[in-house]
C-alpha positions as CSV (number, residue, x, y, z in Angstrom):
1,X,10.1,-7.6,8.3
2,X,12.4,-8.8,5.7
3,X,9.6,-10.8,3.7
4,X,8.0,-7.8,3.3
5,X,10.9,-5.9,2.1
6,X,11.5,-8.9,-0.5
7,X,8.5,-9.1,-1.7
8,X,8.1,-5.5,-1.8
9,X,11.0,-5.1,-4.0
10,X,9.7,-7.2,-6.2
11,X,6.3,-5.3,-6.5
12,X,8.9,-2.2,-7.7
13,X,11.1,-4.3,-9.9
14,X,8.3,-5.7,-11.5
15,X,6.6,-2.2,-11.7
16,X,10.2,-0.6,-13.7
17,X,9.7,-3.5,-15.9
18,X,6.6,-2.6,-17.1
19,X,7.5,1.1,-17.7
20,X,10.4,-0.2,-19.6
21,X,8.8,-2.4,-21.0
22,X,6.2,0.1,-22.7
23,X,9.2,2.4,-23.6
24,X,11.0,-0.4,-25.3
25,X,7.8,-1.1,-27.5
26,X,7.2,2.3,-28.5
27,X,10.6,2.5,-29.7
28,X,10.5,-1.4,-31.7
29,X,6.5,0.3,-33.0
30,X,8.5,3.3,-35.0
31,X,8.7,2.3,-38.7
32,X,7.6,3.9,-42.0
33,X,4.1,2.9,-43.2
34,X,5.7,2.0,-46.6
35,X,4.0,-1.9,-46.3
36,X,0.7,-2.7,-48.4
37,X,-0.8,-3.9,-44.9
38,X,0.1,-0.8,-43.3
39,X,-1.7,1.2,-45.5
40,X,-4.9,-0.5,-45.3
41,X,-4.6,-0.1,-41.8
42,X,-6.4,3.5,-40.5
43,X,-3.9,5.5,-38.8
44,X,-5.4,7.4,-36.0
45,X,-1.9,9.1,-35.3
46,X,1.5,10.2,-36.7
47,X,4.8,11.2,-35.1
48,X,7.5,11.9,-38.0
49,X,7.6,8.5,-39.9
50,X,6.1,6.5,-37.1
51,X,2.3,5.8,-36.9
52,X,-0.4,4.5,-34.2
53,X,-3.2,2.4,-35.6
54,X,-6.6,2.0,-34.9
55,X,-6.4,-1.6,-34.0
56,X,-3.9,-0.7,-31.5
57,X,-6.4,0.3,-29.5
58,X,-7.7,-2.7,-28.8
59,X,-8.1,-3.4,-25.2
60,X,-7.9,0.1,-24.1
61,X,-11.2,0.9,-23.5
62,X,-12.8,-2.0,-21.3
63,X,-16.5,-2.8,-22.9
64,X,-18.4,-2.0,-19.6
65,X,-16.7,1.7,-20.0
66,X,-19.7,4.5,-21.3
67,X,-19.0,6.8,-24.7
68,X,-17.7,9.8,-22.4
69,X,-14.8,7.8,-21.1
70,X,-14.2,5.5,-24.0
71,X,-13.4,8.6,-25.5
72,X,-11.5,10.3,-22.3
73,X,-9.5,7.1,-22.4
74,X,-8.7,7.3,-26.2
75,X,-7.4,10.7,-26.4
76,X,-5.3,10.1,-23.2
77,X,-3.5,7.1,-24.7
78,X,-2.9,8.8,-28.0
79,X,-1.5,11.9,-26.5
80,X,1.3,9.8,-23.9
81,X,2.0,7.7,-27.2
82,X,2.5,11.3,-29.5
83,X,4.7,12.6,-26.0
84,X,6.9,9.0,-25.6
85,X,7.7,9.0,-30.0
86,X,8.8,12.5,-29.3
87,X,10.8,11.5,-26.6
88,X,12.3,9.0,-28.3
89,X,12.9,10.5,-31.8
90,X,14.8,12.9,-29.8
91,X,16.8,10.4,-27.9
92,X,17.6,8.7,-31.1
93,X,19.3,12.2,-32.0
94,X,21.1,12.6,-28.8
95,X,22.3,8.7,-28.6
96,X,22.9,5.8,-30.1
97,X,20.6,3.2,-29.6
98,X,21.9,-0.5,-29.6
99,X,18.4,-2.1,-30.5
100,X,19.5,-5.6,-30.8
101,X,20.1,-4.6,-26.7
102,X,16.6,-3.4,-26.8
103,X,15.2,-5.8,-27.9
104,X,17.0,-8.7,-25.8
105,X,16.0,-6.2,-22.6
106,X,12.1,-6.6,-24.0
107,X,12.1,-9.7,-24.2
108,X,13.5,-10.4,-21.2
109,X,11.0,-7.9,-19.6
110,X,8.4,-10.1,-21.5
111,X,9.0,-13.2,-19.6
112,X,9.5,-11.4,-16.4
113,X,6.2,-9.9,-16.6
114,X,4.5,-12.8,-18.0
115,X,6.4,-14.9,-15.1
116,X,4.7,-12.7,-13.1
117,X,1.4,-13.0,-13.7
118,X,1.8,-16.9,-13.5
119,X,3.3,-16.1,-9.9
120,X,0.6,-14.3,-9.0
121,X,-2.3,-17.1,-10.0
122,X,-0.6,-19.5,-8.1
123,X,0.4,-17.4,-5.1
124,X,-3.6,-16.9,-5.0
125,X,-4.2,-20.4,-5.6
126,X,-2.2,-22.1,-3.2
127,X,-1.9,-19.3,-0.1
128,X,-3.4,-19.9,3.4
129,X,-4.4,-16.9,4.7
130,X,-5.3,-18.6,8.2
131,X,-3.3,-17.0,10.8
132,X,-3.7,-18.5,14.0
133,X,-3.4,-16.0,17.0
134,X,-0.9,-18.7,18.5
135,X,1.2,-18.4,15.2
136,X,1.1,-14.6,15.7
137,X,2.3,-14.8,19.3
138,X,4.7,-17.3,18.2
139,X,6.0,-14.6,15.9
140,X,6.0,-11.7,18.1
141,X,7.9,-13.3,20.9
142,X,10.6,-14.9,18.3
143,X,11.1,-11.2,16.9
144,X,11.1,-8.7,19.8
145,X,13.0,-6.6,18.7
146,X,11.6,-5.6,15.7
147,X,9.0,-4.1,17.6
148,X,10.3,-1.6,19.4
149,X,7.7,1.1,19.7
150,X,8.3,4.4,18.0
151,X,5.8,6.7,19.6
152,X,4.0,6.2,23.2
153,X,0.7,5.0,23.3
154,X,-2.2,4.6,25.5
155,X,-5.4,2.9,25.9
156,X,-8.0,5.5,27.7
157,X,-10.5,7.9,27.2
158,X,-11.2,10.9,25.4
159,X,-13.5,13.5,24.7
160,X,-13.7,16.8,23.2
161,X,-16.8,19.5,23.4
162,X,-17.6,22.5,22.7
163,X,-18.2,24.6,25.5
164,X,-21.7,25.3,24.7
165,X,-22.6,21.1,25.2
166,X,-24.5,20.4,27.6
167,X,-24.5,18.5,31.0
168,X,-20.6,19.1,30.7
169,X,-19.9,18.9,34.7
170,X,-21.8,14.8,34.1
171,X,-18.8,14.0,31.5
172,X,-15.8,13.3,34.4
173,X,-18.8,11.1,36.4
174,X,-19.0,8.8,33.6
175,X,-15.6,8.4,32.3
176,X,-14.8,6.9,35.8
177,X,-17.9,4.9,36.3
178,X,-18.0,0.9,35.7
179,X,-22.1,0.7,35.6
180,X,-22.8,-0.4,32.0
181,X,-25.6,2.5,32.0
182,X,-23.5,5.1,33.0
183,X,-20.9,3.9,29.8
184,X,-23.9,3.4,27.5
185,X,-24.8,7.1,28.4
186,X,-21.3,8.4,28.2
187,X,-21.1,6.9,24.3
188,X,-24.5,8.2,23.7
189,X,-23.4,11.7,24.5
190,X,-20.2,11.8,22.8
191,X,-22.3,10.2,19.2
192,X,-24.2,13.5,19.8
193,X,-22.1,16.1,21.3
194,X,-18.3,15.8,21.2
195,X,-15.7,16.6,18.4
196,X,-13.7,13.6,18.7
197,X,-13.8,10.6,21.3
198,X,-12.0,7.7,21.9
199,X,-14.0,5.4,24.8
200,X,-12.0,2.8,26.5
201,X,-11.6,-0.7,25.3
202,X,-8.7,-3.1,24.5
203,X,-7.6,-0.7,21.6
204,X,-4.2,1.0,21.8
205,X,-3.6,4.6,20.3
206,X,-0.8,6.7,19.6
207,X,-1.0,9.6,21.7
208,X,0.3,12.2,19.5
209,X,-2.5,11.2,17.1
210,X,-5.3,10.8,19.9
211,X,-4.8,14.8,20.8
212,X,-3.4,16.3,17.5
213,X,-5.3,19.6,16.7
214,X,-5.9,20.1,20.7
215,X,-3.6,21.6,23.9
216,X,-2.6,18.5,24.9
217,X,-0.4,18.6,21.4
218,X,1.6,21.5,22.9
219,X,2.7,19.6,26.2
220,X,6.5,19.6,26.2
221,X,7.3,16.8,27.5
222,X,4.8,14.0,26.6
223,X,6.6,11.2,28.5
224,X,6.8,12.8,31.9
225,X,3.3,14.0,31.7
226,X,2.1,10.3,31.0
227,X,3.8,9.0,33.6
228,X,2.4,12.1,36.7
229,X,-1.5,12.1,35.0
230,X,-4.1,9.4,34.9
231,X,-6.8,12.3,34.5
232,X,-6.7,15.8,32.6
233,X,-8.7,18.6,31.8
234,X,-8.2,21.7,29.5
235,X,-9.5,23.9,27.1
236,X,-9.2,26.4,24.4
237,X,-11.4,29.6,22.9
238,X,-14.2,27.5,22.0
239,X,-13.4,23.3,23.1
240,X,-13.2,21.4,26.5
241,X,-11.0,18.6,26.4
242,X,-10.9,15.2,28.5
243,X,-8.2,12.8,29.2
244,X,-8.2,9.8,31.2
245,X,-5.6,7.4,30.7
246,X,-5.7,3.5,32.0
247,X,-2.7,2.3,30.6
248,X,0.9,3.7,28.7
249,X,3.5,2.6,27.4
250,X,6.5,5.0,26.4
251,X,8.8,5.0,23.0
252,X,11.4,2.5,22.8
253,X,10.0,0.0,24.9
254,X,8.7,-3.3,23.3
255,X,4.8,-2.4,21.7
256,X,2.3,-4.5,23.2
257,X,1.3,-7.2,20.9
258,X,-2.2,-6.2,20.5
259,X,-0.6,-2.6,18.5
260,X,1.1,-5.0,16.5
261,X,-0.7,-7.9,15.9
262,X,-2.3,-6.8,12.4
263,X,1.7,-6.0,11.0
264,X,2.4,-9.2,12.1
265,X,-0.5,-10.9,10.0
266,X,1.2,-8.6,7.1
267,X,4.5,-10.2,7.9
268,X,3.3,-13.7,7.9
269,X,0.9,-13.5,4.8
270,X,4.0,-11.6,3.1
271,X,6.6,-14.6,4.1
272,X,3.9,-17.1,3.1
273,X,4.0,-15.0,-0.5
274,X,7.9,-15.3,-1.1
275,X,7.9,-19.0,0.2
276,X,5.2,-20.0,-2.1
277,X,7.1,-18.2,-5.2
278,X,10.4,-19.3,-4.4
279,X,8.5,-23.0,-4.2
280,X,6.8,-22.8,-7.5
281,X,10.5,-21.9,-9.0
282,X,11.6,-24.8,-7.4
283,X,8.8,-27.2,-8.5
284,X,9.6,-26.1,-12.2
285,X,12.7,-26.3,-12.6
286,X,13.0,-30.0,-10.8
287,X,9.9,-31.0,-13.5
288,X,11.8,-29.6,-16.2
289,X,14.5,-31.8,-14.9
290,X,13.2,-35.0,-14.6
291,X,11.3,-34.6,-18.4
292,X,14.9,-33.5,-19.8
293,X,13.5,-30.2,-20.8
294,X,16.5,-28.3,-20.4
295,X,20.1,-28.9,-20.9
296,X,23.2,-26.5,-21.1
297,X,25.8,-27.1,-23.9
298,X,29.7,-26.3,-23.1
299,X,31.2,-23.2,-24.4
């Protein structure tokens, strides 16, 4: 759980660089267009003394993109960049602004991002997304306790129809039947006259979630009716609902690893991530080393 907090942090770092990033620019980008080359550039925007050039654009509008939402895309862009120099010229009013500071920070941003996207290509490059169900298993059993279920679930049946359905009194018949016709039928009906089903297999279901928007979400005490019913039937104004339940298991008891399984994929994928960053780092800076592209000078 904690590679994907890492790497998620990461993700959100990197994300209040960019913003930063875009802010600092803005900021560097206001200067008067006193310069000969500035004037035979065609200002598409102004902002006090500060001005936003055609060429700017470039890149803004991807080439597949039609005239409709070139244009959508232009306007949008000039109008945050009029709203951030206004911003900004009234910051520059209220503060003082250290930009040497700003610039070091933009520069530093710079590299982070452009670290970044290097990460990334080689992250994608290198990463084995193979996950063996033995590795997940592995992993499961080694972290128990960081799957602790939050909710109870149950593998079972359900189905709700509307009153009007027919063959209703058939529906209880077949939910208990092990004939394969009898559950091809029961799957057939639901496709073409329930609400909502869930038919049984290996899949495991929060229960809340299974009967949201029905009577069974008004039962008071959900734990101590899953443990007295392995069948149920109610109703409402205009539905009949259908319950049968093979299996539970109750909040705060270890999930089975079948609920989990696809988080732990997450988990390993995710650790596979940071260790293949953290290894790139590693790689070069010792390179670096051994070429004697670095040194550090006493102070």
């Amino acid at each position: 759980m904690r590679a994907i907090n890492q790497f998620g942090l990461r993700t959100i770092w990197i994300g209040s660089c960019i913003s930063c990033l875009v802010a600092s620019c803005d900021l560097i980008r206001m200067k008067k267009a006193n310069s000969s080359a500035d004037q035979e550039r065609k200002a598409i925007a102004r902002v006090n003394d500060a001005y936003l050039y055609l060429d700017e654009l470039n890149g803004i509008v991807p080439s597949t993109a039609n005239k409709e939402d070139s244009a959508g895309r232009v306007s949008s862009y000039v109008n945050s960049w009029i709203r951030k120099q206004l911003l900004l010229n009234e910051a520059a009013k209220n503060i003082d602004i250290n930009e040497a500071e700003v610039e070091r920070k933009v520069l530093d941003y710079r590299y982070s991002l452009i670290g970044y996207e290097f990460q990334n290509y080689y992250i994608k490059k290198n990463l084995n997304d193979s996950i063996s169900p033995a590795e997940i298993e592995a992993y499961y059993k080694s972290h128990l306790d960081n799957f602790v279920l939050k909710q109870n679930i149950i593998q079972g049946t359900y189905i709700k129809v509307a009153k009007t359905a027919p063959r209703i009194q058939r529906i209880k018949e077949l939910m208990y039947s092990t004939k394969l016709a009898d559950q091809n039928e029961l799957k057939s009906y639901c496709l073409r006259f329930s609400e909502a089903y869930q038919l049984p297999d290996s899949t495991w279901i929060e229960f809340d979630k299974l009967t949201a928007n029905s009577p069974l979400a008004e039962i008071p005490n959900k734990i101590q009716f899953l443990h007295n019913y392995r069948y149920y039937e109610t109703s409402d104004e205009g539905y009949l609902y259908f319950l049968k339940i093979d299996t539970y298991k109750i909040s705060d008891n270890v999930s089975p690893l079948e609920f989990v399984q696809e988080d732990i994929k997450n988990i390993i994928l995710n650790k596979r991530k940071v260790e293949l960053a953290k290894k790139l780092e590693d790689e070069v800076y010792e390179n670096a080393a051994k070429r004697k592209d670095f040194e550090v000078f006493d102070r």
